[in-house]
Every structure is written in structure tokens, then in C-alpha cells.
N, C-alpha and C positions, 0 to 999 in steps of 0.2 A: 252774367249771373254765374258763379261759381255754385257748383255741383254739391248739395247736402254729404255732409260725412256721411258715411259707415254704419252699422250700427254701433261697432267696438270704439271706433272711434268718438260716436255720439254717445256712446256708455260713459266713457270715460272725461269726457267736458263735462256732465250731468252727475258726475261722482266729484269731478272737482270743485262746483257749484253748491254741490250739499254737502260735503264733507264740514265744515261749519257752522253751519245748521245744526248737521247731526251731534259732533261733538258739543254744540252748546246745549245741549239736550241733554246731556251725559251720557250718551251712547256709543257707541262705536258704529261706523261705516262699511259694514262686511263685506258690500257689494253693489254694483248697479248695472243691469244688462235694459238695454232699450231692444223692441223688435220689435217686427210689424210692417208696416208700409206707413205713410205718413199720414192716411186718415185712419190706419188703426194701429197708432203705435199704442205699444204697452211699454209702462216703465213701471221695473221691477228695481224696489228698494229691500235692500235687507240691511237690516240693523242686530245690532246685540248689543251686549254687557261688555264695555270694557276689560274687561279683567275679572276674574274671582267667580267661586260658585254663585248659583241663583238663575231669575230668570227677567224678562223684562215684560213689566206689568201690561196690562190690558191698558191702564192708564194712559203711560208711558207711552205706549205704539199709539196711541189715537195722538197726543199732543204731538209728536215726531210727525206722524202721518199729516196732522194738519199745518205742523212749522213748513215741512217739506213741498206739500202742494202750494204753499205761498209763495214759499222760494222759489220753484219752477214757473210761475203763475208771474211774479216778477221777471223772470228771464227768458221772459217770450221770444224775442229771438231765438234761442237755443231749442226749443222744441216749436216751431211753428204750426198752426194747426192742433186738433183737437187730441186726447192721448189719455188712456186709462192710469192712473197711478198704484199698484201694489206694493202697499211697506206690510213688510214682514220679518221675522225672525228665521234665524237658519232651522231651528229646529231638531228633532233630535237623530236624524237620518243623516245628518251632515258630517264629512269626512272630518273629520280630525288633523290637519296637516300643519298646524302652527303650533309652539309652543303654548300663546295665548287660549287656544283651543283647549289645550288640554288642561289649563287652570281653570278655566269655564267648568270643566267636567270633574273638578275635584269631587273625593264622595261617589262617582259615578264607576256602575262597571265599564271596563271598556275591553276590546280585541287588538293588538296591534300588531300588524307584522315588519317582521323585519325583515332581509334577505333571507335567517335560514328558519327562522321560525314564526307560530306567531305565539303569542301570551294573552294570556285574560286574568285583570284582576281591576280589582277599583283602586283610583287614580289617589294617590297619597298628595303628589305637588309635582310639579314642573316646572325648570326654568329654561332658559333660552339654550342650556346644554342638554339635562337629562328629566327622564320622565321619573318617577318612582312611581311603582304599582304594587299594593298586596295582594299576593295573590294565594292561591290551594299551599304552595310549598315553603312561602315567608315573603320577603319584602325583596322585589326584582329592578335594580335600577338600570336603564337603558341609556347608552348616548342618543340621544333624540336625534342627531343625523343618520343613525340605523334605523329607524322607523318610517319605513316604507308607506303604510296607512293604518289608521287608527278608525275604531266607532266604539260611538255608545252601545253598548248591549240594554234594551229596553227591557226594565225590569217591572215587572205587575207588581208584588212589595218589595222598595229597596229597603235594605236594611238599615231602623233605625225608624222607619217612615210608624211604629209604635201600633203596625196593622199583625194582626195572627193569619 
């Protein structure tokens, strides 16, 4: 009998098992961490939005959440034994470290630092080279490999949201 992977190891067969799943879902595959012991594993699914501002429905995460427990439920081998499932969204505490990231956050404030500084402004667009932010002083564009880490700044009214 060969020795169960890992948990990284087991993260990552269990990412590669949903990842179409997820994409037929029209979502994106942010992540998968397995942990636990084998009667109490948990597998933690995050999901998102492909691309572009917005967010993904309540809807949405229950049909992901119930495609995904199928999928895994079929591939019984790969998780033996009994195991909690959590699909969720990253949310808005989540570091910022992809270009993808920061199109998600279009419209949104954010913080980013680079080596010598950091910047705050809401996120105009980004692509795979530079971020655009407007910020207090005019419009700040950054090469995205100087961006060391980026966040949402959570905002009580963003602007626009049509609240006083």
C-alpha cells in the first residue's frame, strides 16, 4: 500500500479534478487547500469571477458548491473517507498579487506598495503589465512588476453607490 499524498500534494490533484468543473460553471478556480487528518479532512474551494468588476452570486456558489461535491463524490478514490467541503469566494481581505486581481477590483479603492512607496487610489484597469490608479494627485500608472502587494480598502459608501 503506497502512503496517501500530502496535504499540498492532495490540494493540488483535487484542484486538478475541479478545475473543470469550475470553469464550466463560469468561474474561475482561485484555489484548493485540503487539511485535517483523514477523518477530518476539510476541503476548502475558492472560487471567483473570471475577469472584470462584480461579484459572484449566492446563486452561483450553491450550483459550483453542489457541481463540485459531485465531482469529488465521483472521485472517491482521491479523497477516501468522509471530509467537509467549503466553496467560497476570496473576498475582500484578499491580497491582490495578480493582474487578474486587480481587474476584479476595478471601481474599487485600493493600497499598493511598491519597493519605495505605497499609493492609494481606485483602480481605473490593469493589464498583465501596468495597473492605472486615480488617485488625490491625478491618474498614477504603475508597472505591475513593482507592486509588491496590493488590498481593497473597504469602503462604508463607495462612490457612486448613490448613498449620502
Amino acid at each position: 500500500m503506497s502512503p496517501s499524498p500530502g496535504p499540498h500534494a492532495l490540494g493540488a490533484q483535487v484542484h486538478e479534478v475541479l478545475a473543470p468543473v469550475v470553469s464550466g460553471a463560469g468561474l474561475y478556480l482561485e484555489g484548493v487547500s485540503v487539511s485535517g487528518a483523514a477523518r477530518r479532512r476539510v476541503v476548502r474551494v475558492t472560487v471567483d469571477l473570471p475577469d472584470g468588476p462584480g461579484g459572484v452570486t449566492s446563486d452561483s456558489l450553491a450550483d459550483v458548491s453542489r457541481a463540485v461535491s459531485q465531482r469529488l463524490d465521483e472521485a472517491e478514490d482521491l479523497l477516501a473517507g468522509s471530509y467537509l467541503l467549503e466553496v467560497t469566494t476570496p473576498g475582500v481581505t484578499r491580497p491582490l498579487t495578480e493582474a487578474r486581481h486587480f481587474r476584479r477590483a476595478e471601481g474599487r479603492l485600493v493600497t499598493v506598495a511598491t519597493e519605495g512607496r505605497e499609493v492609494s487610489g481606485r483602480v481605473l484597469g490593469a493589464d498583465e503589465h501596468e495597473l492605472t490608479l486615480a488617485t488625490a494627485s491625478g491618474t498614477v500608472s504603475l508597472p505591475l512588476s513593482d507592486v509588491v502587494r496590493g488590498r481593497i480598502d473597504v469602503e462604508l459608501n463607495r462612490a457612486g453607490d448613490g448613498q449620502d
